[in-house]
C-alpha positions in Angstrom: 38.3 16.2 93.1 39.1 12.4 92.9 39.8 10.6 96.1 42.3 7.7 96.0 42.5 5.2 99.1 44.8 6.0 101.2 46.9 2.5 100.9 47.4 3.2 97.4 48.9 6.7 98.1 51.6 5.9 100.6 52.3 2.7 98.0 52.4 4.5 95.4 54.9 7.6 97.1 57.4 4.5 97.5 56.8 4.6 101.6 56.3 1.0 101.5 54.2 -1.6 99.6 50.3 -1.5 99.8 50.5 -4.8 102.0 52.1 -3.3 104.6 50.2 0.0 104.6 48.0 -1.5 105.3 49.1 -3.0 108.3 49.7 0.3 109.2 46.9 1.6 108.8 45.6 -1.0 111.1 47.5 -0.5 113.7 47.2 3.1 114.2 50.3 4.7 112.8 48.3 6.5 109.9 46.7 9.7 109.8 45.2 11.9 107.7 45.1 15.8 108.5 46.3 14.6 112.2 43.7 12.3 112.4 44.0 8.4 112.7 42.6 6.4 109.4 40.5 3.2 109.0 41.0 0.8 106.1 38.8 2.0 102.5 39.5 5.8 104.0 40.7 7.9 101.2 42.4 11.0 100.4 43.3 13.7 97.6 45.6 16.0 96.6 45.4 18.5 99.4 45.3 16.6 102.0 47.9 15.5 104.4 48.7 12.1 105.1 51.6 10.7 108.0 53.0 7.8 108.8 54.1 7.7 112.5 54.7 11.6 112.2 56.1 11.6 109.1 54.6 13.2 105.8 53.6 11.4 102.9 53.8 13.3 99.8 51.1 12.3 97.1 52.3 11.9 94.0 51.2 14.0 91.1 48.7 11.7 88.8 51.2 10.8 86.2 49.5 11.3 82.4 49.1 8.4 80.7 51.2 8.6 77.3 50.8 6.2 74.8 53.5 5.7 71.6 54.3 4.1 68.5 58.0 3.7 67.5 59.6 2.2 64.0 61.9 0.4 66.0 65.6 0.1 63.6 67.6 -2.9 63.3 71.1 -2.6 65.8 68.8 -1.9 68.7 67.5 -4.1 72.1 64.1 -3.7 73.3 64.9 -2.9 76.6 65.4 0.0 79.2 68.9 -0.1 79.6 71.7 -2.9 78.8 74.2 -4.4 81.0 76.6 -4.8 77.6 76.1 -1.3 76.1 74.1 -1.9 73.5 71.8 1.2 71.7 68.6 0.1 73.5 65.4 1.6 72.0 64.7 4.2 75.3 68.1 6.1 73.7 65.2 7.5 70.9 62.9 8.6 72.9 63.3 12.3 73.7 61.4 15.1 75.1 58.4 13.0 77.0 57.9 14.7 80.1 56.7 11.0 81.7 58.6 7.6 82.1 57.6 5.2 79.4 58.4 1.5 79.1 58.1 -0.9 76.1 55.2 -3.3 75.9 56.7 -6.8 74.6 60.0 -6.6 72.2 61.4 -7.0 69.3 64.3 -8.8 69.2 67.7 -6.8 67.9 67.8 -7.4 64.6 63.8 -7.2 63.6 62.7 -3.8 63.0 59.0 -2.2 62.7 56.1 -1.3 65.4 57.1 -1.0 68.8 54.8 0.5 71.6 55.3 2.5 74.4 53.5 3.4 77.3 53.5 4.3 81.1 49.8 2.6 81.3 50.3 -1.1 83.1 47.0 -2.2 82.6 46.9 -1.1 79.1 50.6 -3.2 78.6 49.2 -6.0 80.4 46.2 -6.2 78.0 48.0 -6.0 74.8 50.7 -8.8 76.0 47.7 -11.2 77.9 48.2 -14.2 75.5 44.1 -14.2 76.1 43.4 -11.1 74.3 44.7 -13.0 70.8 45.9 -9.2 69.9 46.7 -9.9 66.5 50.5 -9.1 65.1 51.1 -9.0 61.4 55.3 -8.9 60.0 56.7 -8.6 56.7 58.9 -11.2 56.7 61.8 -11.7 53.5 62.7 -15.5 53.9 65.8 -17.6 51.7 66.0 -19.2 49.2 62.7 -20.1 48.1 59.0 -21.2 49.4 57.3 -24.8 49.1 53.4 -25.7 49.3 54.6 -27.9 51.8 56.1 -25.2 54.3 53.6 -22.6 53.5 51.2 -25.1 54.9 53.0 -26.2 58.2 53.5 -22.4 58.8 49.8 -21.9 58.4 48.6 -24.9 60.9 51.6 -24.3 63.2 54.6 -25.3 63.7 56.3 -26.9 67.2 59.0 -24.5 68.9 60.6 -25.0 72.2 58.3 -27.7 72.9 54.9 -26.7 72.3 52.8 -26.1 68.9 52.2 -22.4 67.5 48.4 -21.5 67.2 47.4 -21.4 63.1 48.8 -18.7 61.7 47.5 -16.2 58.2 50.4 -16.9 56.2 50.5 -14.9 52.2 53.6 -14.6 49.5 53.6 -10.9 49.5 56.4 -11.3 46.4 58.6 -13.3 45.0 62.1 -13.0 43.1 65.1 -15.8 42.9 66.3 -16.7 46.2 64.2 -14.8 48.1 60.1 -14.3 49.0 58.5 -11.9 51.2 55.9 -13.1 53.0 53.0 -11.4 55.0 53.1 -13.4 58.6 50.2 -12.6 61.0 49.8 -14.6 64.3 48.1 -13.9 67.0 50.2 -14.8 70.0 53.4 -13.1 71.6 55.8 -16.1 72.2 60.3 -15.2 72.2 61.5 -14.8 68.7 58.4 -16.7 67.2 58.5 -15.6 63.7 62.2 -16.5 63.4 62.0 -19.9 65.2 58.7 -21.1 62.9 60.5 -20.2 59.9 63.6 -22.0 61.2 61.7 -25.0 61.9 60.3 -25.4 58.5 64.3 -24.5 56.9 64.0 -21.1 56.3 66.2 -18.4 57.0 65.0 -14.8 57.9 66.8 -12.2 56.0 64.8 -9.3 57.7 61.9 -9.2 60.2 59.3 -6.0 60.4 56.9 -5.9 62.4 53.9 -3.8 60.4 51.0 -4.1 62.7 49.6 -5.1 66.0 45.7 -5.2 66.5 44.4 -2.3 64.3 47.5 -0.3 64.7 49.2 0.0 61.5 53.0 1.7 60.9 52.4 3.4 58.0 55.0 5.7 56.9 56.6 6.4 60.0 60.5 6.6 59.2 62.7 4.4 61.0 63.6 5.5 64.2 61.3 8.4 65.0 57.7 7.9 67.0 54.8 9.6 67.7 51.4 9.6 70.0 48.9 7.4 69.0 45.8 9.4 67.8 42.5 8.9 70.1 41.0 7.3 67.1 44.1 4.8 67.3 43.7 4.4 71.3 39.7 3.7 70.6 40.6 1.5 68.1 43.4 -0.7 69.9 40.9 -0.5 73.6 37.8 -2.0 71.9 40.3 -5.1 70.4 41.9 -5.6 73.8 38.1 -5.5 75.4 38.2 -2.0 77.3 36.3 0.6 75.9 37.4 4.0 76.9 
């Protein structure tokens, strides 16, 4: 059975953070099955750790869960909201673990949304040095010049700094309007709406179609699902982590 240092476990029952169990660990105070504990000792899930007489329970090993949702338009990307908004957690039901959105999208963009309970696997997929790749459907007003098409592509400068180059394609076009296939392959607030604003067009809808290999496909708006292990091998070996 895998052992876990013994730091980590009281950290991770919510005793305290690792720092300071640490610090009690070096002092004494620890024990584990009534005995004191050195720093690097570890424990499992039968043992019995205390802290000055008092019993840390281990936590159960959470399973890691990993989602895709077609986020609708009306709803925040966050856990809960301090103005009552529908926030994106109200349509998730039935997962038997905590899950938390990795990055956003803002209200009124729509499309692929992750989930997971996995830190490291969140932290990978937002590190702006992974280059994870996001591709959006973008419909833009009224119309679409050489000109802008160009400064899209080569980037654009919002809040003060220049967007990396961008894959920029006129998906289709009809009077007043053209839809446009927008892939960049950075993560910064609202950056598909604020390049197209600085060039002088306005965003009529925003959908998010694709991060890394993972695709949306025809998953109705609203609903999610578990990503397939094909999907997790898929998204692991473009963040770098195999497995």
């Amino acid at each position: 059975m895998e052992k876990t240092r013994i730091q980590k476990i009281i950290a991770d029952a919510g005793y305290c953070s690792r720092r300071k169990a640490e610090e009690l660990i070096s002092k004494g105070k620890v024990t584990l099955n009534g005995r004191p504990v050195k720093l690097g000792d570890k424990a499992g899930s039968k043992d019995i750790i205390a802290v000055d007489g008092e019993r840390i329970y281990i936590p159960r090993k959470k399973n890691k869960i990993y989602i895709m949702m077609n986020k609708p338009r009306g709803y925040v990307t966050t856990v809960s909201d301090e103005l009552d908004r529908k926030c994106v957690m109200d349509l998730l039901e039935g997962l038997e673990e905590r899950v938390y959105p990795i990055g956003r999208l803002d209200r009124n963009s729509e499309g692929l949304l992750l989930f997971t309970n996995d830190g490291e696997f969140a932290n990978n997929i937002m590190h702006p040095s992974r280059h994870i790749s996001k591709t959006y459907r973008v419909t833009v007003r009224p119309d679409i010049s050489d000109e802008q098409l160009v400064r899209l592509s080569e980037g654009v400068e919002i809040d003060g700094k220049k967007t990396l180059p961008a894959n920029v394609v006129v998906k289709d076009k009809q009077q007043g309007r053209v839809v446009l296939l927008i892939t960049i392959k950075e993560g910064r607030n609202r950056q598909i709406r604020k390049m197209c604003e600085a060039v002088g067009l306005e965003v009529a809808r925003l959908r998010r179609i694709s991060i890394g290999p993972l695709k949306l496909g025809m998953l109705k708006a609203g609903t999610y699902r578990e990503l397939t292990p094909d999907e997790l091998r898929a998204i692991r070996n473009a963040i770098g982590k195999e497995n």
